[in-house]
C-alpha positions as a printed Julia matrix, in Angstrom:
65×3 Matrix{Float64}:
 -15.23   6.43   12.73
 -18.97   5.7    12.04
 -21.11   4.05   14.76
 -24.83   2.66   14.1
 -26.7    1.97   16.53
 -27.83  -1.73   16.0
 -31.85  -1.77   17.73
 -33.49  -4.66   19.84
 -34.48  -6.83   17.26
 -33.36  -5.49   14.19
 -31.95  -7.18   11.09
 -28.7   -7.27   10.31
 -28.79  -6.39    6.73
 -31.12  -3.52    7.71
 -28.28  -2.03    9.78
 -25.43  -2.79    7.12
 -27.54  -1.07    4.65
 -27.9    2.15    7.21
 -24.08   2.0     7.94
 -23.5    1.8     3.83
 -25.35   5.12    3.48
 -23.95   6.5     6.09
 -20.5    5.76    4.67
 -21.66   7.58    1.06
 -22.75  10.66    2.88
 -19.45  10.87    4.27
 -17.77  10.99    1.15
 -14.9    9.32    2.3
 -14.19   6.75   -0.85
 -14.17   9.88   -3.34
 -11.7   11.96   -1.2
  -9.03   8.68   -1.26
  -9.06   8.37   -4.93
  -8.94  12.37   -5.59
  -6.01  12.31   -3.32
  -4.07   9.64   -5.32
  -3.09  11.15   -8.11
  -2.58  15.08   -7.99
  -4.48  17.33  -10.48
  -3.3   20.87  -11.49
  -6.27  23.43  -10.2
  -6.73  24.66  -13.98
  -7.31  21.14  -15.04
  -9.78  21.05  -12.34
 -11.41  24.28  -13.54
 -11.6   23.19  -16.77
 -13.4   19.77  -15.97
 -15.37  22.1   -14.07
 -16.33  24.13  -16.62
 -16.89  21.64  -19.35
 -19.68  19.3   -16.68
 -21.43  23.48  -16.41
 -21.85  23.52  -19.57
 -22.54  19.94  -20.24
 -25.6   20.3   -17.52
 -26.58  23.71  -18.76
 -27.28  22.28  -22.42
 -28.83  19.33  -21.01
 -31.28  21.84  -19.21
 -31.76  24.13  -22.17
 -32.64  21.05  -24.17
 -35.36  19.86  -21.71
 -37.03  23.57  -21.51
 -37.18  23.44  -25.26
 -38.31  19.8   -25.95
């Protein structure tokens, strides 16, 4: 359960926003849709691997131009 501490005189949206980003950090939205469907572990590694190499080209291709 999150708590925010709402402060004398503070907006409301202010607080919603901090509770928001509070609620991302926890990463509690992406572990309730990983959990609905199952995925075998070597199609996970192979997603895996394809985003590494995906990134790693991206980098190469900034270094170079």
């Amino acid at each position: 359960m999150l708590i925010i501490p709402v402060k004398e005189g503070e907006n409301i949206d202010r607080a919603l926003k901090r509770y928001k980003r509070k609620f991302d950090r926890t990463k509690t939205m992406r572990q309730l849709r990983d959990r609905k469907q199952f995925t075998k572990p070597s199609v996970a590694k192979r997603a895996q691997k394809i985003k590494a190499s995906y990134v790693q080209r991206l980098r190469t291709q900034e270094e170079i131009g």
